[in-house]
N, C-alpha and C positions, 0 to 999 in steps of 0.2 A: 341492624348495625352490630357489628363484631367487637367494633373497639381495635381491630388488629390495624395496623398500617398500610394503606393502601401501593402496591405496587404496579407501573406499569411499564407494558413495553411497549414499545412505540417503533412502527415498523410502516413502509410504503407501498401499498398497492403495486401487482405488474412486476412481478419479480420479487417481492419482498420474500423475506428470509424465513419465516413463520407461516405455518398453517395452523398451530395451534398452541397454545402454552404448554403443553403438556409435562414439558422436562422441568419447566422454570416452577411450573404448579405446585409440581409434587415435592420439588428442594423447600420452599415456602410453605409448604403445609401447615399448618398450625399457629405460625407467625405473622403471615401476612393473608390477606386477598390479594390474590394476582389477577388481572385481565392484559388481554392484548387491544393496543387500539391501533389501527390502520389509518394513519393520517396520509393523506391524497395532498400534493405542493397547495391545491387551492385551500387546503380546511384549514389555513391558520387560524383563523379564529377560533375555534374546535381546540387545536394545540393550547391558543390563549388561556381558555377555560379549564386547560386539566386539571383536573383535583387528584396529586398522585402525595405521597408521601416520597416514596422516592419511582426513581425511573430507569428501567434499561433502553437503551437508547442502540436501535439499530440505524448504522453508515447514510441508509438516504432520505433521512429524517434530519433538518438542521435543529438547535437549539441557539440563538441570538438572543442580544441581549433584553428587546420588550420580554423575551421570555422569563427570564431572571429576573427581571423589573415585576412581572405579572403573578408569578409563580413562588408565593410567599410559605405556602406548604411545602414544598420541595428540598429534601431534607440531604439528597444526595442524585448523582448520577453518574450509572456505570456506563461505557461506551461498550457495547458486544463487537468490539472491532480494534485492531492495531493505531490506528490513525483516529484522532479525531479533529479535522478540519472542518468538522461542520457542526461543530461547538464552537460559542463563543469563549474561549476560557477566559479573559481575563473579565469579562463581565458577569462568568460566575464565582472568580474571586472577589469583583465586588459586594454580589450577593452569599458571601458567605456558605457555597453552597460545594462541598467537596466534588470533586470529580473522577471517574479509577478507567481506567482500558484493560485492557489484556492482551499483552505484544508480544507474545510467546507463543500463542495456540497453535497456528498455522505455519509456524517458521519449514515445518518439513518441506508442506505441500509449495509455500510460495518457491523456496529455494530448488524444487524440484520441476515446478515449471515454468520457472527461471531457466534453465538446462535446457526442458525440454523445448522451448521455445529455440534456444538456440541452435542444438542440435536440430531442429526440424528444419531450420533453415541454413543449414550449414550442411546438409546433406540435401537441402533440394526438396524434400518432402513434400511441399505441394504442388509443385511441379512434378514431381513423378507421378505424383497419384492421378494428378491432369491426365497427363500423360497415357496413363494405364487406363484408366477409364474410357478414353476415345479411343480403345481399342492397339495403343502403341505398346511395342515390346522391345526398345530404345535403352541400353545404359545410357548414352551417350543427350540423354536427353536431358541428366542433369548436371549441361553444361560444364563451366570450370570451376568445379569446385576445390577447395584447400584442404589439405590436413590440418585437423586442429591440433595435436600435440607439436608445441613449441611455439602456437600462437600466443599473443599476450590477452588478460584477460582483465580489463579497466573495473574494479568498484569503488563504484561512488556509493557513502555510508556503507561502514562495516561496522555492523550492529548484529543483531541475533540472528538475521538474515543474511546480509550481507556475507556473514563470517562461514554460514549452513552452506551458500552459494562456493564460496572458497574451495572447503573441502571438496565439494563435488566437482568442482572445473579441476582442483590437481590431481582431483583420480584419472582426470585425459591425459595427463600431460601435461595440462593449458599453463602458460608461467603469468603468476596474477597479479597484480598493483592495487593500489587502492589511494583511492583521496578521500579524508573524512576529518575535516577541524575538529571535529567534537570527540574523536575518539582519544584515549589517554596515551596521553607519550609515552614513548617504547612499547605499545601493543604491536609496532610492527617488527619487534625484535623477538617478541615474545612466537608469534607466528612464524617468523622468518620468511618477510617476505616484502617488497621497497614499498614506501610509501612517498607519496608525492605532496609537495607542499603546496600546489595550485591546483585546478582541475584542467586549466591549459595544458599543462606536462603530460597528465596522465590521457586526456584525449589525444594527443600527437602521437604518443604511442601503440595505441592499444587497438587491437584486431577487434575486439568486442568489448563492448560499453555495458553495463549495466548499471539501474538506477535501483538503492534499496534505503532512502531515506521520504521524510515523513512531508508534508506539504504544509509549509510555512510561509509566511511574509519575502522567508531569507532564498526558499526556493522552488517556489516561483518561477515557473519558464526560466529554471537553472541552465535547461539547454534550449539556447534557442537559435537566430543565424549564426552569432558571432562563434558559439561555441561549437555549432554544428561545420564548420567553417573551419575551424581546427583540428576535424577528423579526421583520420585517414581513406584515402578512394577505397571506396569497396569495404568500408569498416560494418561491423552489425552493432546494431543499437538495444539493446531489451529493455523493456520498464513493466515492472509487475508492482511498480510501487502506488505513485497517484496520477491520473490522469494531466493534473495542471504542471506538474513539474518541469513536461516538455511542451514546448510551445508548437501548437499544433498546426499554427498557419507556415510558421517556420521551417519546418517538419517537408513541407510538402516540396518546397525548395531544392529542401537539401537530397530529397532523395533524387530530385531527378539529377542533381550534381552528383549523384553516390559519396555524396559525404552526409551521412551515413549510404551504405550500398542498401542494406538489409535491415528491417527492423521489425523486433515482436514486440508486439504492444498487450500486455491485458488489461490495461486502464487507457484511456482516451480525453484526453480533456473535453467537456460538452456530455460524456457519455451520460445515460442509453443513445443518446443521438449523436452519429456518426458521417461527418462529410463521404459524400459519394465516393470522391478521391481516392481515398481511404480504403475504404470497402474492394476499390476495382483494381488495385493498386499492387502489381504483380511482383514490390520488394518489400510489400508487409505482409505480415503475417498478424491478425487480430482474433483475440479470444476476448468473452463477453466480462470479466473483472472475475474469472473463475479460478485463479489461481490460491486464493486461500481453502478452496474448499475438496473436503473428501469427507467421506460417512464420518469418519472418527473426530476431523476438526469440527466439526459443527457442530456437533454433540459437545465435544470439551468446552468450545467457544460459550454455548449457551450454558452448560455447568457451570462455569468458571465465575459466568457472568449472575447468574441466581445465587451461586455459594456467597459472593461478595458480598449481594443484599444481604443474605442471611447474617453474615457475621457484624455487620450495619445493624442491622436490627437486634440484636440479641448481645449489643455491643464486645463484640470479641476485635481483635486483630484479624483487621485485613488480607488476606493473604492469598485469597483465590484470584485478586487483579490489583494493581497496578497505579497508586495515586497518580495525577496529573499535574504537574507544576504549574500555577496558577500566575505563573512570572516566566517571561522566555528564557532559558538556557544561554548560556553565553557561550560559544565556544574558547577553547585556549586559547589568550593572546600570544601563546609562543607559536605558536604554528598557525594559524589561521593568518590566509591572506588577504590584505585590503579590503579587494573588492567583495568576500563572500561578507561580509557583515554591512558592506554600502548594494547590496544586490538588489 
């Protein structure tokens, strides 16, 4: 025994994020013992009994509330991810137990295949490569497709993402809107660019959809018939944010109505497991939740996320991630409409 404070990370089997601690190790040297533990959906119990001081907490690992009930050592935890909906927070506010993320790592990469998502299907791309690959040498094979400069380009949350996505869609041309209650008034003056006081408005509108907010209570199969129902024929839909946000049985409706026409998904509600539909389904476009990552985000991600400990432990300021409000956020009551806070 060291006496140092034991650190862990806590990561899931079959995809998980970690082959080794190696980055987190070496930031921790001297201050902690680090291991990695590989929790499987079944080993809760195993979870039950971790003896960590505190925890980095990889996306497909929950923490709930027996945990915080059980887990009296547990002195803090960082989420190595944007989102954490698979925290309990408010039962680790009742456990006294601080929480941090880090919502900035990956803004480039999400916002960039965000784009790229849309672009690929706004030009056909898997359809041509069909195409080419059975031997066709067809322009004409990728259908009717539009121009994007002068389409309109709907965001929903305009946050660090949301905002990365902006500049990129007006280097098309694309002219953008956005609906976000939570964002501060006059940020759309500051930008220069309309903002809508419903998400009704800004769907009726908008050639392309996109989703860049966080998965909550409030949203929730945010889109689901009623709102997919308000699209426009032939509208594209993107979501690189979280799988639950759009309602996936809903989803299946609407594309054969083309409202939405098109849509790129990098999150899927249910995923790894994906309706057949889905998969064979020749107006989606699906990638496996890889849009945070590139060599450099991962690396940052896991920095970012050990430096935290570090400054945890060695009681400094914060500053490599991100506290978590242990109380829901309220959006502006000037601008937020009815129904997003009864959703």
């Amino acid at each position: 025994m060291t006496g140092r404070p034991a650190v862990v990370i806590l990561d899931a089997p079959g995809g998980g994020y970690l082959e080794r601690p190696d980055i987190e190790t070496d930031l921790l040297n001297g201050i902690a013992e680090t291991r990695l533990e590989v929790i499987a959906p079944a080993g809760r119990e195993r979870l039950l009994r971790l003896d960590a001081d505190y925890v980095i907490l990889w996306h497909r690992v929950g923490l709930d509330a027996e945990f915080f009930e059980t887990a009296k050592r547990c002195r803090a935890v960082v989420c190595a991810s944007v989102g954490y909906d698979h925290v309990d927070v408010a039962a680790a506010g009742t456990a006294a137990v601080p929480l941090f993320h880090v919502p900035d790592y990956g803004t480039e990469e999400v916002a960039d295949h965000t784009l790229a998502l849309a672009l690929a299907l706004a030009r056909a791309l898997p359809r041509l490569r069909e195409h080419t690959l059975e031997g066709g040498w067809d322009w004409r094979a990728i259908g009717a497709t539009r121009r994007l400069r002068g389409q309109v380009w709907g965001i929903i949350g305009l946050g660090r993402i949301g905002t990365a996505v902006l500049r990129r869609a007006e280097a098309f041309g694309i002219h953008c809107v956005f609906y976000d209650p939570y964002a501060h008034p006059g940020i759309q003056k500051g930008l220069g660019i309309q903002r809508f006081p419903d998400l009704a408005g800004l769907l009726e509108v908008a050639d392309i959809v996109s989703v860049h907010v966080p998965l909550t209570d409030d949203t929730r199969h945010l889109l689901g018939a009623d709102e997919f129902g308000r699209m426009k024929p032939g509208s594209m839909l993107i979501n690189t944010a979280r799988g639950a946000i759009v309602d996936i049985d809903a989803l299946r409706s609407a594309l054969d109505a083309c409202r939405p026409g098109l849509v790129g998904l990098d999150v899927v509600e249910g995923e790894p497991v994906l309706p057949l539909w889905l998969r064979q389904h020749p107006q989606a476009l699906v990638t496996p939740h890889a849009a945070f990552y590139s060599v450099e985000s991962l690396v940052e991600l896991r920095t970012r996320a050990a430096k935290a400990v570090a400054q945890l432990i060695t009681g400094q300021l914060v500053t490599s991630a991100f506290p978590i409000e242990t109380r829901p956020h309220s959006p502006d009551p000037r601008i937020v409409p009815a129904e997003w806070s009864s959703r």
